[in-house]
Predicted model as a PDB file, atoms N, CA, C, CB and O in Angstrom, pLDDT in the B-factor column:
MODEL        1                                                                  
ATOM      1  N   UNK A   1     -28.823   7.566 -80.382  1.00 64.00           N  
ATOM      2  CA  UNK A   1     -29.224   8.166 -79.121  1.00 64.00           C  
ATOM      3  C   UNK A   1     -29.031   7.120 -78.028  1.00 64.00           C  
ATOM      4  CB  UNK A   1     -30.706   8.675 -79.172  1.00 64.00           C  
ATOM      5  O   UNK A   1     -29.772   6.138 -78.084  1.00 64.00           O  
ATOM      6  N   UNK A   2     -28.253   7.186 -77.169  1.00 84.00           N  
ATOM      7  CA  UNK A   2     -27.952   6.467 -75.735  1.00 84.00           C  
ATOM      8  C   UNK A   2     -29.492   6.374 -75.554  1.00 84.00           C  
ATOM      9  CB  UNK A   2     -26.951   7.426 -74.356  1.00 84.00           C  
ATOM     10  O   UNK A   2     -30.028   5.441 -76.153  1.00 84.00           O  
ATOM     11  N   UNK A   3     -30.281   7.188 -74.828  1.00 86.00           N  
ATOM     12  CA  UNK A   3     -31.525   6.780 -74.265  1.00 86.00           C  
ATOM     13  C   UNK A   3     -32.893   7.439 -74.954  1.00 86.00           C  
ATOM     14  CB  UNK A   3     -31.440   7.139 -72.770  1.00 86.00           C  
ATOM     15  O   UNK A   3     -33.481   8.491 -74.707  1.00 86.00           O  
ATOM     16  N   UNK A   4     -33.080   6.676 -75.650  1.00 85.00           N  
ATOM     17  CA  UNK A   4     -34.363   6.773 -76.720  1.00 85.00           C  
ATOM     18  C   UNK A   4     -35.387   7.329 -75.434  1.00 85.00           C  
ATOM     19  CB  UNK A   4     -34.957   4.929 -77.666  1.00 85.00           C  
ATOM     20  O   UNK A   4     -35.876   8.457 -75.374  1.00 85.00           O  
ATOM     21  N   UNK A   5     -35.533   6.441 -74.630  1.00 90.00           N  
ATOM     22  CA  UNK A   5     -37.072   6.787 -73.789  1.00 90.00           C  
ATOM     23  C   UNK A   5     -36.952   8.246 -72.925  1.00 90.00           C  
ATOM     24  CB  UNK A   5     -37.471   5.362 -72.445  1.00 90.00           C  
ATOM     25  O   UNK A   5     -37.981   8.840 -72.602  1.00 90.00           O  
ATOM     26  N   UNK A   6     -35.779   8.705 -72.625  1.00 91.00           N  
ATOM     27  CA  UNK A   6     -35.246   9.868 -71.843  1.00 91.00           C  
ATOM     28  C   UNK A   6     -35.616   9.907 -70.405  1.00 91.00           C  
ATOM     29  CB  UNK A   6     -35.700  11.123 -72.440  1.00 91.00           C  
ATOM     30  O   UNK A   6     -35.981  10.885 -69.752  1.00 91.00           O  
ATOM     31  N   UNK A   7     -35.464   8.721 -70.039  1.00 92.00           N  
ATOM     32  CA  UNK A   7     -35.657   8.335 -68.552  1.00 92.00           C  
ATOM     33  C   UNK A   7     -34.607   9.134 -67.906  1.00 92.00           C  
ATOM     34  CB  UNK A   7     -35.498   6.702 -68.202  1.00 92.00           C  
ATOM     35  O   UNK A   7     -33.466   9.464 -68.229  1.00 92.00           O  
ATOM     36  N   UNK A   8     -35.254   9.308 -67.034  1.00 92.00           N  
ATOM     37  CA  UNK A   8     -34.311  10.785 -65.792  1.00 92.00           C  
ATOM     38  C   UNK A   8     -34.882  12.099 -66.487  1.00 92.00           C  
ATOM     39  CB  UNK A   8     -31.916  10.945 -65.925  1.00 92.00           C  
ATOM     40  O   UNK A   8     -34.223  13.136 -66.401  1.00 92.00           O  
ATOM     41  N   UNK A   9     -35.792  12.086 -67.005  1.00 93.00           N  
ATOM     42  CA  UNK A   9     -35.714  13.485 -67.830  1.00 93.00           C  
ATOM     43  C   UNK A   9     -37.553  13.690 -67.174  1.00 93.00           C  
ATOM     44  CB  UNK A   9     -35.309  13.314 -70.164  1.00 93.00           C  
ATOM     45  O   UNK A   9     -38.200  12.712 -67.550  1.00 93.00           O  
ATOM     46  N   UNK A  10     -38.234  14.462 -66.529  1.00 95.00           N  
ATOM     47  CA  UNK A  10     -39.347  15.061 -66.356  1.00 95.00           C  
ATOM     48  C   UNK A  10     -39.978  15.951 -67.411  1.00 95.00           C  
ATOM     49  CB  UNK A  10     -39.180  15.668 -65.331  1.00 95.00           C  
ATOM     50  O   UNK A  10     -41.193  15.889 -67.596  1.00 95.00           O  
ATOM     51  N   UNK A  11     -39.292  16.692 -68.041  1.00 95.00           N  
ATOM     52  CA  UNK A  11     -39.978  17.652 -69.024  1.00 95.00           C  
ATOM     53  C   UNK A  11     -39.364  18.194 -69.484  1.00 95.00           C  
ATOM     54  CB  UNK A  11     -40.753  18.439 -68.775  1.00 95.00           C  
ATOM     55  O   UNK A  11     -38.489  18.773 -68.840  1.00 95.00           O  
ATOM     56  N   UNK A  12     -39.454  18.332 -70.869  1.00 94.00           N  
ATOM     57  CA  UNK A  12     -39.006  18.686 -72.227  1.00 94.00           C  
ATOM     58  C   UNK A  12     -39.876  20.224 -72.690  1.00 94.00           C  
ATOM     59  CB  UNK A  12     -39.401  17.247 -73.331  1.00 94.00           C  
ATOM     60  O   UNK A  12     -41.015  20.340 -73.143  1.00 94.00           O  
ATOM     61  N   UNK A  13     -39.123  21.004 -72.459  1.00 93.00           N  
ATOM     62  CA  UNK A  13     -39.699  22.477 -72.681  1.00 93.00           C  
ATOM     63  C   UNK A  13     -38.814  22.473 -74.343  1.00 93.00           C  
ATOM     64  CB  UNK A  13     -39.078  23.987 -71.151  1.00 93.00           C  
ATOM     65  O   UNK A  13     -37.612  22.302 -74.549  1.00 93.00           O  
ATOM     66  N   UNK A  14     -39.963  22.737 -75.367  1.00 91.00           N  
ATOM     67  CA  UNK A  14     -40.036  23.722 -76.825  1.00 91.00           C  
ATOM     68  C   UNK A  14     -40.253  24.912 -76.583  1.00 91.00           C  
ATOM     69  CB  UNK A  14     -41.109  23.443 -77.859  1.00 91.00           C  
ATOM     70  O   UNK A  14     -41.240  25.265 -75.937  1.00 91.00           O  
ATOM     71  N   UNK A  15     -39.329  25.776 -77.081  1.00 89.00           N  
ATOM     72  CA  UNK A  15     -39.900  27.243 -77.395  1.00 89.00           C  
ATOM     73  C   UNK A  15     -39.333  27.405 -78.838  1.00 89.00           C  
ATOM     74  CB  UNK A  15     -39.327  28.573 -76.254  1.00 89.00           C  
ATOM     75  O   UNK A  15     -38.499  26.904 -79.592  1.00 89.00           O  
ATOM     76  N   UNK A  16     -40.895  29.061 -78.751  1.00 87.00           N  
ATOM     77  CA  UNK A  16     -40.779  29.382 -80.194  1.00 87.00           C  
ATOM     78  C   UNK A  16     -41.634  27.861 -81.018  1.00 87.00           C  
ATOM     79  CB  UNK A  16     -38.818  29.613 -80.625  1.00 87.00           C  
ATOM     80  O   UNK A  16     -41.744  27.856 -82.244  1.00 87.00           O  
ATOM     81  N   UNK A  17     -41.930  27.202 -80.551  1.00 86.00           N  
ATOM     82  CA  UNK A  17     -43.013  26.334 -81.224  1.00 86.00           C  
ATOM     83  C   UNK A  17     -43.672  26.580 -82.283  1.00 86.00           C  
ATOM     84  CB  UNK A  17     -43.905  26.118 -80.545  1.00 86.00           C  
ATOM     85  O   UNK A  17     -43.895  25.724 -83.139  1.00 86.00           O  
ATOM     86  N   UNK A  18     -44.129  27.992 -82.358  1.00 82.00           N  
ATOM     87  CA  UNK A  18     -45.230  28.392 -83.233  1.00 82.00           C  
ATOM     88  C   UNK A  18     -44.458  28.881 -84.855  1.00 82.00           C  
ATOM     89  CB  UNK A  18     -46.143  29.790 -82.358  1.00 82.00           C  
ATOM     90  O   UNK A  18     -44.958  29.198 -85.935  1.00 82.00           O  
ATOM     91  N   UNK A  19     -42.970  28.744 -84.355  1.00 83.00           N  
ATOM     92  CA  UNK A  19     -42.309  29.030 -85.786  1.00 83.00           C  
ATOM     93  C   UNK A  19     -41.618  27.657 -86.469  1.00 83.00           C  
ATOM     94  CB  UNK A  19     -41.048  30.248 -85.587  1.00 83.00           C  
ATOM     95  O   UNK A  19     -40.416  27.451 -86.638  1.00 83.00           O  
ATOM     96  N   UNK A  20     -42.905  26.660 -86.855  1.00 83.00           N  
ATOM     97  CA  UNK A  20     -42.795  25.403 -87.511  1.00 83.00           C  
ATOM     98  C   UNK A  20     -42.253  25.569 -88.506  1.00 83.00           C  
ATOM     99  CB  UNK A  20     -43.819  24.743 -87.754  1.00 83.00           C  
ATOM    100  O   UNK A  20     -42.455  26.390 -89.401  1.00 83.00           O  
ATOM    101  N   UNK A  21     -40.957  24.171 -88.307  1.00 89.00           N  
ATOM    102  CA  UNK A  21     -40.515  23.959 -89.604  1.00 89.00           C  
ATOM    103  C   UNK A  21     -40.536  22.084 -89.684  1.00 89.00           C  
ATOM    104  CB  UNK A  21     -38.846  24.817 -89.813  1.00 89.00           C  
ATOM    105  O   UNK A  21     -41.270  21.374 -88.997  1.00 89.00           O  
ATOM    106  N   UNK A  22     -39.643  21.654 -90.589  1.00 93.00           N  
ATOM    107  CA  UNK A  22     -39.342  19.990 -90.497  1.00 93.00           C  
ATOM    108  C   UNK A  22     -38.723  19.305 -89.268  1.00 93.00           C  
ATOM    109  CB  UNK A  22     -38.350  19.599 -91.589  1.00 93.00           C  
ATOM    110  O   UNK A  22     -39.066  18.198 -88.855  1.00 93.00           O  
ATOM    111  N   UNK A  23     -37.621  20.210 -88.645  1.00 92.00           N  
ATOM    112  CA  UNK A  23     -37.361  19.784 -87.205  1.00 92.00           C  
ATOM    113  C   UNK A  23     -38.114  19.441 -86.125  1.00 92.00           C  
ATOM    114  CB  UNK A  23     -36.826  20.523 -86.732  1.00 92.00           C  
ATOM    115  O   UNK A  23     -38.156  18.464 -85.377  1.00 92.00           O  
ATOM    116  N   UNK A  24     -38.755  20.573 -86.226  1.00 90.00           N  
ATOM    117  CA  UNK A  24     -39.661  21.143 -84.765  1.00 90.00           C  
ATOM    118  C   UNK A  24     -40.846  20.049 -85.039  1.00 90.00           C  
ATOM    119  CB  UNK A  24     -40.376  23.211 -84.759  1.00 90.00           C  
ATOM    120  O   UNK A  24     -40.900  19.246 -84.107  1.00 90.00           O  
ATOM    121  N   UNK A  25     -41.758  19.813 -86.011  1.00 92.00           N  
ATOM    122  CA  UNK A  25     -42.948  18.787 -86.828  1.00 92.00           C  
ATOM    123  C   UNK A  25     -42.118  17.447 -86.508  1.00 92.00           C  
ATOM    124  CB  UNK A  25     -43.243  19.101 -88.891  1.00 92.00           C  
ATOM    125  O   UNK A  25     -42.792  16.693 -85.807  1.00 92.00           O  
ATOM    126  N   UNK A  26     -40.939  16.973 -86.798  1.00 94.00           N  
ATOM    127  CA  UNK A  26     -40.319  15.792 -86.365  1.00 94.00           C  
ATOM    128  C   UNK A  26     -40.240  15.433 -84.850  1.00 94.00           C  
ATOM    129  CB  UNK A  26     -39.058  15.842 -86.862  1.00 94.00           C  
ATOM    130  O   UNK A  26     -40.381  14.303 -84.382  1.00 94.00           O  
ATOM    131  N   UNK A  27     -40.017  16.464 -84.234  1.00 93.00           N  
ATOM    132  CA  UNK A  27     -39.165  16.539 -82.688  1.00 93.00           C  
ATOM    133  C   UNK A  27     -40.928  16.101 -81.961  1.00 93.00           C  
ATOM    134  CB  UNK A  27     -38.154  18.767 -82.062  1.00 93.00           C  
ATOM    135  O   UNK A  27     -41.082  15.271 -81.065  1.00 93.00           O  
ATOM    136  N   UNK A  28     -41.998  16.842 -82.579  1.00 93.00           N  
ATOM    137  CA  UNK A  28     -43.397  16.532 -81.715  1.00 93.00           C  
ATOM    138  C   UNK A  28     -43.431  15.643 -82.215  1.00 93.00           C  
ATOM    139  CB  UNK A  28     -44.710  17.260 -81.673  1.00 93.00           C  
ATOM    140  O   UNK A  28     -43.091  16.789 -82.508  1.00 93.00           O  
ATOM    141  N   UNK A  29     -43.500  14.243 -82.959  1.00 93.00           N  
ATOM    142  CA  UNK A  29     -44.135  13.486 -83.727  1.00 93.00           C  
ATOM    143  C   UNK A  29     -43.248  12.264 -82.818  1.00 93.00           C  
ATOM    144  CB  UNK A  29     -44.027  13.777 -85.499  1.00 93.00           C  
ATOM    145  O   UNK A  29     -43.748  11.227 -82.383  1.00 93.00           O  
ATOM    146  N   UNK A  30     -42.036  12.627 -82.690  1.00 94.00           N  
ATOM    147  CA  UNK A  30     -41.239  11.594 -81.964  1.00 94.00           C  
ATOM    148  C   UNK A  30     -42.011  12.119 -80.404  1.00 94.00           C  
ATOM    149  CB  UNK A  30     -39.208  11.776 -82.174  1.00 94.00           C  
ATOM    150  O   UNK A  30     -42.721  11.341 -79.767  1.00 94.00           O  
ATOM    151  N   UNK A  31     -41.786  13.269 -80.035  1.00 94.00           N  
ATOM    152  CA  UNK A  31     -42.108  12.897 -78.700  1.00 94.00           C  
ATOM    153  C   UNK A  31     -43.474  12.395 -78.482  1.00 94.00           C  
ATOM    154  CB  UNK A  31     -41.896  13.979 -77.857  1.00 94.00           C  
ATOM    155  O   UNK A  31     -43.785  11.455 -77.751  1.00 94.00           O  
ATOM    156  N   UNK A  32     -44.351  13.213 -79.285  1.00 94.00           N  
ATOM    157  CA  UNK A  32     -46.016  12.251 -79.010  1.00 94.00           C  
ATOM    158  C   UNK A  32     -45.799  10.688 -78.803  1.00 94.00           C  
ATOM    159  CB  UNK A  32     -47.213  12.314 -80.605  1.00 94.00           C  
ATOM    160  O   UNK A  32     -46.243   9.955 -77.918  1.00 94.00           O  
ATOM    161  N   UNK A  33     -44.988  10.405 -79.879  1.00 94.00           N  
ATOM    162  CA  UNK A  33     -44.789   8.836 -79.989  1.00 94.00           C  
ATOM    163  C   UNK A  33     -44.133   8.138 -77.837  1.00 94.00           C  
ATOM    164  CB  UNK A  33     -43.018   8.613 -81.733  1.00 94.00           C  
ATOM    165  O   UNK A  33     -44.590   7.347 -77.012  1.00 94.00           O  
ATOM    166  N   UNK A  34     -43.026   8.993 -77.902  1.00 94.00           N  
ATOM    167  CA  UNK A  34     -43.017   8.604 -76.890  1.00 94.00           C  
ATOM    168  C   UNK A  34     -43.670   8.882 -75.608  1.00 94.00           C  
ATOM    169  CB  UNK A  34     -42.204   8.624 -76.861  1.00 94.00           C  
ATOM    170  O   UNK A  34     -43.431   8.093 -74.694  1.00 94.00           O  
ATOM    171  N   UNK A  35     -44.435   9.845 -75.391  1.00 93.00           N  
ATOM    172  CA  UNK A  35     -45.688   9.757 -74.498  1.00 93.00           C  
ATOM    173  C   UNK A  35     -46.656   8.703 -74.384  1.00 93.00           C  
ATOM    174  CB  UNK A  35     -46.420  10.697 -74.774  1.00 93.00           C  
ATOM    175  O   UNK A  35     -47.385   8.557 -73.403  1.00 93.00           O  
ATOM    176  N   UNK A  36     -46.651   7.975 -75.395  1.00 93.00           N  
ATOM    177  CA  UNK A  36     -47.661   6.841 -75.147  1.00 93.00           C  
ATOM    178  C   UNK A  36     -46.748   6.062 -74.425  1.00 93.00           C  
ATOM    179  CB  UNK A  36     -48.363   6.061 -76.458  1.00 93.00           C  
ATOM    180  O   UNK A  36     -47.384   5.011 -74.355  1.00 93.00           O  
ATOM    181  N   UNK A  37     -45.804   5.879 -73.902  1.00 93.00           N  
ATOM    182  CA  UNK A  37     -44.511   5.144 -73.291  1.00 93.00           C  
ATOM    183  C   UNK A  37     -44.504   5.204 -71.985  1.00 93.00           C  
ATOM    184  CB  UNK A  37     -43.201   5.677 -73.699  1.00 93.00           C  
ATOM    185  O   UNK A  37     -44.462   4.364 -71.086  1.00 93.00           O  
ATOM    186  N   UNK A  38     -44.587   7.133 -72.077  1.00 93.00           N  
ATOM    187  CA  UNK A  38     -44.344   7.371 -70.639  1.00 93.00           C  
ATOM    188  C   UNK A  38     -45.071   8.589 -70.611  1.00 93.00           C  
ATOM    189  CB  UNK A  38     -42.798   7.461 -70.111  1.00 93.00           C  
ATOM    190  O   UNK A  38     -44.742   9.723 -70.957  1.00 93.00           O  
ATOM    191  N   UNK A  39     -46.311   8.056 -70.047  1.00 92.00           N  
ATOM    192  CA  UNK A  39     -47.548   9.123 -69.903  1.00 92.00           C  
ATOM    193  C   UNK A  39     -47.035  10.567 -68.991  1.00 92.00           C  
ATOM    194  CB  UNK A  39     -48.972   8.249 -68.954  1.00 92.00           C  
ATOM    195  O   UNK A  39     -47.431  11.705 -69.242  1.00 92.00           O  
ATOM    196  N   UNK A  40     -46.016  10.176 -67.835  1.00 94.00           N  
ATOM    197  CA  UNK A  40     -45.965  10.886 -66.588  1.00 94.00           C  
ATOM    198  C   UNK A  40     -44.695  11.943 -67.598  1.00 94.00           C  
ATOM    199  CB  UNK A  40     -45.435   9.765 -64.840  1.00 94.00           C  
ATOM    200  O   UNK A  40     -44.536  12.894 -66.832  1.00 94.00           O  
ATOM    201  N   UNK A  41     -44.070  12.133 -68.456  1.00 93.00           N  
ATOM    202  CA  UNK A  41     -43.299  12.971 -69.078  1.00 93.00           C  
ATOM    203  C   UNK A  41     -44.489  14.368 -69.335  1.00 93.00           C  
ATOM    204  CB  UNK A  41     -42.598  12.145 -70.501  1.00 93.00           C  
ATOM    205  O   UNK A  41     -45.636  14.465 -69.773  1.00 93.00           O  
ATOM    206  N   UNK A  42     -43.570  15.200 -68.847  1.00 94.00           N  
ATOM    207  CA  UNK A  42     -44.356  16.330 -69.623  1.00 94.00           C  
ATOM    208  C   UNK A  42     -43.649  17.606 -70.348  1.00 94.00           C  
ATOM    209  CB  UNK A  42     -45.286  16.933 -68.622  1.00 94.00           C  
ATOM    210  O   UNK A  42     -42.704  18.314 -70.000  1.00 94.00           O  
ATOM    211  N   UNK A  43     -44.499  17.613 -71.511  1.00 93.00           N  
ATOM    212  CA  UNK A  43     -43.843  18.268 -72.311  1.00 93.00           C  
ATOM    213  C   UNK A  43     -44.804  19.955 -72.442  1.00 93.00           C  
ATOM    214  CB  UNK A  43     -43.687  17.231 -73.707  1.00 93.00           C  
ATOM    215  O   UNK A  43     -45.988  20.290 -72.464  1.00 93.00           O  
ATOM    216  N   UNK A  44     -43.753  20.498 -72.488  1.00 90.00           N  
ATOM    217  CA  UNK A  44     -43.934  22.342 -71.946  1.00 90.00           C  
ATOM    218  C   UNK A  44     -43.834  22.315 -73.362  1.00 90.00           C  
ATOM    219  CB  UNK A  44     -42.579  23.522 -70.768  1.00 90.00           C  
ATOM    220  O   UNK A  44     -42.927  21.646 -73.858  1.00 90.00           O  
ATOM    221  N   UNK A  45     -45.014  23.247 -74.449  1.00 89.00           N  
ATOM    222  CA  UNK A  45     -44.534  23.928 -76.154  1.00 89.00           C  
ATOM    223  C   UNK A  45     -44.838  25.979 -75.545  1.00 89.00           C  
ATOM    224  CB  UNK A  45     -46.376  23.074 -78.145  1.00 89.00           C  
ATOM    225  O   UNK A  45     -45.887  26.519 -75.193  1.00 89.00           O  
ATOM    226  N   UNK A  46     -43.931  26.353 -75.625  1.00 87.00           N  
ATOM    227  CA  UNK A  46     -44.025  27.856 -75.100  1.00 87.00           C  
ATOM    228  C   UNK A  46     -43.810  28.582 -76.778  1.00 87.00           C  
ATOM    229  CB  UNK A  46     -42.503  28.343 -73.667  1.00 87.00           C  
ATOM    230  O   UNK A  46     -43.013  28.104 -77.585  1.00 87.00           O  
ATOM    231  N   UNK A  47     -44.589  29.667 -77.041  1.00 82.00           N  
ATOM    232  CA  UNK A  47     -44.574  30.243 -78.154  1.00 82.00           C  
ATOM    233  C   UNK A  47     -44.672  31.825 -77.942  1.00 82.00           C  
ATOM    234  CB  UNK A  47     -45.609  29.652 -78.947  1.00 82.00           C  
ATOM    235  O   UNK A  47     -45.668  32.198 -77.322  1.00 82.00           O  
ATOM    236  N   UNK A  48     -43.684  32.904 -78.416  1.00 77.00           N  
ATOM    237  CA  UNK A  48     -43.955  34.142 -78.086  1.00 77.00           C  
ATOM    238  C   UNK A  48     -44.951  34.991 -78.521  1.00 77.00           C  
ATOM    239  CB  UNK A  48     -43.092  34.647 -78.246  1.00 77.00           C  
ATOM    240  O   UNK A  48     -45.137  36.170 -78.222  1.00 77.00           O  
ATOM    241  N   UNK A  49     -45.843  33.949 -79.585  1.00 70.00           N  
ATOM    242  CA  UNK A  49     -47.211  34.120 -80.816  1.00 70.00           C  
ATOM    243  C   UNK A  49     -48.385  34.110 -79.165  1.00 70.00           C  
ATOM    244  CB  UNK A  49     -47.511  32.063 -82.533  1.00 70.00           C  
ATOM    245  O   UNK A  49     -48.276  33.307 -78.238  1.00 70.00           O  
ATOM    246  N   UNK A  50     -49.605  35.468 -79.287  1.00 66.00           N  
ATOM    247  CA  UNK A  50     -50.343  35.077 -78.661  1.00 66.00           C  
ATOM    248  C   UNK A  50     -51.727  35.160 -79.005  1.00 66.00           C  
ATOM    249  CB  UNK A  50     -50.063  35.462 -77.767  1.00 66.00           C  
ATOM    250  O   UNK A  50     -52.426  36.168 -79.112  1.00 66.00           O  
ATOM    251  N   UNK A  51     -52.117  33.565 -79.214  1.00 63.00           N  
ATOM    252  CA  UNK A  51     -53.372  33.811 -79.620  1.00 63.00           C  
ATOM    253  C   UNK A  51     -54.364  33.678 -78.715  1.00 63.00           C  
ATOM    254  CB  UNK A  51     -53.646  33.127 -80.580  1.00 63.00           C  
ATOM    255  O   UNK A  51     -54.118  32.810 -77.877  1.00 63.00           O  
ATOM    256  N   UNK A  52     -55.381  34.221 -78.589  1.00 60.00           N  
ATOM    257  CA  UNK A  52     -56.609  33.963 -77.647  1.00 60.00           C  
ATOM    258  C   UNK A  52     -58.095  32.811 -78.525  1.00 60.00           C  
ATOM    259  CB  UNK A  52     -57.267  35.883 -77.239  1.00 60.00           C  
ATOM    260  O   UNK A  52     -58.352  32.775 -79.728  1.00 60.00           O  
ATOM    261  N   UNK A  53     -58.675  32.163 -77.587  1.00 61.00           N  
ATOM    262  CA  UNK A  53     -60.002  31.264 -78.000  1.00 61.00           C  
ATOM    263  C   UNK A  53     -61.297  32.257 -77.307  1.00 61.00           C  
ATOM    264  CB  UNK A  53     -59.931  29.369 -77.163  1.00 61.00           C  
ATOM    265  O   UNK A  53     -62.415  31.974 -77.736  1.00 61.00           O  
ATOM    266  N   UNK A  54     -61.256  32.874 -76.747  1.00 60.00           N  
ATOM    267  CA  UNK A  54     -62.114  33.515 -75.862  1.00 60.00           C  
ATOM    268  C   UNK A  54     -61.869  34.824 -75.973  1.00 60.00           C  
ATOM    269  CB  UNK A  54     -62.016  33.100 -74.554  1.00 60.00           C  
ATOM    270  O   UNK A  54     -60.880  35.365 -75.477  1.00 60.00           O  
ATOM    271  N   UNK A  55     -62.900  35.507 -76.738  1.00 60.00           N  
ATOM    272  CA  UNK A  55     -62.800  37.123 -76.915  1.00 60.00           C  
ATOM    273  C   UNK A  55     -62.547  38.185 -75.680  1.00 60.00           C  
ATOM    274  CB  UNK A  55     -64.153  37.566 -77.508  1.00 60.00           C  
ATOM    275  O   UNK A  55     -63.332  38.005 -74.749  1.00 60.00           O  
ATOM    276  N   UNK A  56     -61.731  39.111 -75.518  1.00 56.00           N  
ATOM    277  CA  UNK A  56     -60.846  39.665 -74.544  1.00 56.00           C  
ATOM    278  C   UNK A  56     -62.334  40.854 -74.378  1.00 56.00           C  
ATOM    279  CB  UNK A  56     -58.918  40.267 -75.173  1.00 56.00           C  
ATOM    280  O   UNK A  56     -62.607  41.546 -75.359  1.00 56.00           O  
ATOM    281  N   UNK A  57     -63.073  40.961 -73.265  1.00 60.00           N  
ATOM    282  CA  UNK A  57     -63.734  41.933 -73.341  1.00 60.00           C  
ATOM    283  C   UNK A  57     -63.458  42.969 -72.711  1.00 60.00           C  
ATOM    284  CB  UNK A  57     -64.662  41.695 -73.168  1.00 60.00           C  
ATOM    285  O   UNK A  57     -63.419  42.865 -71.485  1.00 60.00           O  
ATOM    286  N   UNK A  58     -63.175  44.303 -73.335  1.00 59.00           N  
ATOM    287  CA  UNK A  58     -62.896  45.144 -72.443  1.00 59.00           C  
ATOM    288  C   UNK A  58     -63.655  45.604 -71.133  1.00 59.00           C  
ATOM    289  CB  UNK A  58     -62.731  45.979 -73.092  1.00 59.00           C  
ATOM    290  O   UNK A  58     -64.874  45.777 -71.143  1.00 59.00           O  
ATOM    291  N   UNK A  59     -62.877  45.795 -70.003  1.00 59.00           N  
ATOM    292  CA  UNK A  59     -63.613  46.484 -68.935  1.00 59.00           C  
ATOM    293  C   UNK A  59     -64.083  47.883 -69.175  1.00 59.00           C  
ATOM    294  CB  UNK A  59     -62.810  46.514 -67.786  1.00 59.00           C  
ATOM    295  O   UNK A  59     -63.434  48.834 -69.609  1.00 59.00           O  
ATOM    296  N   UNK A  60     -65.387  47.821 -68.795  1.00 63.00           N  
ATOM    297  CA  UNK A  60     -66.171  49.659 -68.845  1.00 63.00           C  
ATOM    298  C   UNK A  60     -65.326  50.375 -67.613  1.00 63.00           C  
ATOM    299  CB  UNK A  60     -68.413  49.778 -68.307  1.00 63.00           C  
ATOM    300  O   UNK A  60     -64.671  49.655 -66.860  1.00 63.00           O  
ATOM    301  N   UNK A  61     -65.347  51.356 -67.486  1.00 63.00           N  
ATOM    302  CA  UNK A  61     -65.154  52.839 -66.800  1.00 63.00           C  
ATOM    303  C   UNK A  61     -66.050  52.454 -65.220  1.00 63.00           C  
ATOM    304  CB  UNK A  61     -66.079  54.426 -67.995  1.00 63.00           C  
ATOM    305  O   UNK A  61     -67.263  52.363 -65.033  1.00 63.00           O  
ATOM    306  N   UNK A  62     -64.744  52.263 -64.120  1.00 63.00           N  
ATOM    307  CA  UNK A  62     -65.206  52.072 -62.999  1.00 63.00           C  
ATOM    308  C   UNK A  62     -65.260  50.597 -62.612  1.00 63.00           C  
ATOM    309  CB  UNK A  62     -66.361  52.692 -62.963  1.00 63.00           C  
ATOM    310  O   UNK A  62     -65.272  50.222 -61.439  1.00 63.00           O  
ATOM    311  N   UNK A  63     -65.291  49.791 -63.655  1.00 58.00           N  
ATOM    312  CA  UNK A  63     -65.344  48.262 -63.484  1.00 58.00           C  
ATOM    313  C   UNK A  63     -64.076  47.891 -62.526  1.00 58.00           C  
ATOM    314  CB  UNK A  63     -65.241  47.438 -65.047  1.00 58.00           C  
ATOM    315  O   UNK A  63     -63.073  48.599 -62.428  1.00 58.00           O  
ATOM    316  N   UNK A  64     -64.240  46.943 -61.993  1.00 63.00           N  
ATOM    317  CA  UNK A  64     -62.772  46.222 -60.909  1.00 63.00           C  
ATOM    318  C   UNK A  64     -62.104  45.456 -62.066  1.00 63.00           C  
ATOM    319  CB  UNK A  64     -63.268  44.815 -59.293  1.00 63.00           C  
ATOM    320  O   UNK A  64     -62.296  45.324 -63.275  1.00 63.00           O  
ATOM    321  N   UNK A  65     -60.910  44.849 -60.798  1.00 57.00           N  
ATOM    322  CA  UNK A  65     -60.166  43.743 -62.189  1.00 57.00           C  
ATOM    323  C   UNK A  65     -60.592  42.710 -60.879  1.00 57.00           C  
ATOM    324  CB  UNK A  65     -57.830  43.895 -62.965  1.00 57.00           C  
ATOM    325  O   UNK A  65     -60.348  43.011 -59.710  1.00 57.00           O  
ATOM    326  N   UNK A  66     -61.243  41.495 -61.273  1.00 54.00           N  
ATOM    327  CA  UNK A  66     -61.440  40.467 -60.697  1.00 54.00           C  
ATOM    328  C   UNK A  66     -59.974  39.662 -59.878  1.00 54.00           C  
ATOM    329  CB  UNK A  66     -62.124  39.731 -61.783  1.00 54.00           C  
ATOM    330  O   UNK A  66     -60.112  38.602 -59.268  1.00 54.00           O  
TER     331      UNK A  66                                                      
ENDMDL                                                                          
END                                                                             
């Protein structure tokens, strides 16, 4: 690789993330590694999988949408 650190580069978008294999597990493991390098890199993981942490409550009859 010409430039290990990927200087000139702002952000590194993954998609499909959520369909892990040995590549994709390698490709984060190197880039984590290089975030400790270069904190200001940011890395986008986009996945078409959607999971929620916070239960979706439905709105009642007449309620607004905030």
């Amino acid at each position: 690789m010409r430039d290990p650190s990927l200087e000139g580069i702002s952000h590194v978008m993954i998609d499909e993330v959520h369909e892990r294999d040995i590549n994709t597990d390698f490709l984060l493991v190197l880039l984590r590694s290089l975030l400790k390098r270069r904190p200001e890199l940011r890395v986008v993981l986009m996945s078409g999988a959607f999971y929620t942490l916070v239960p979706i409550r439905p709105r009642s009859r007449g309620e607004r949408r905030s």
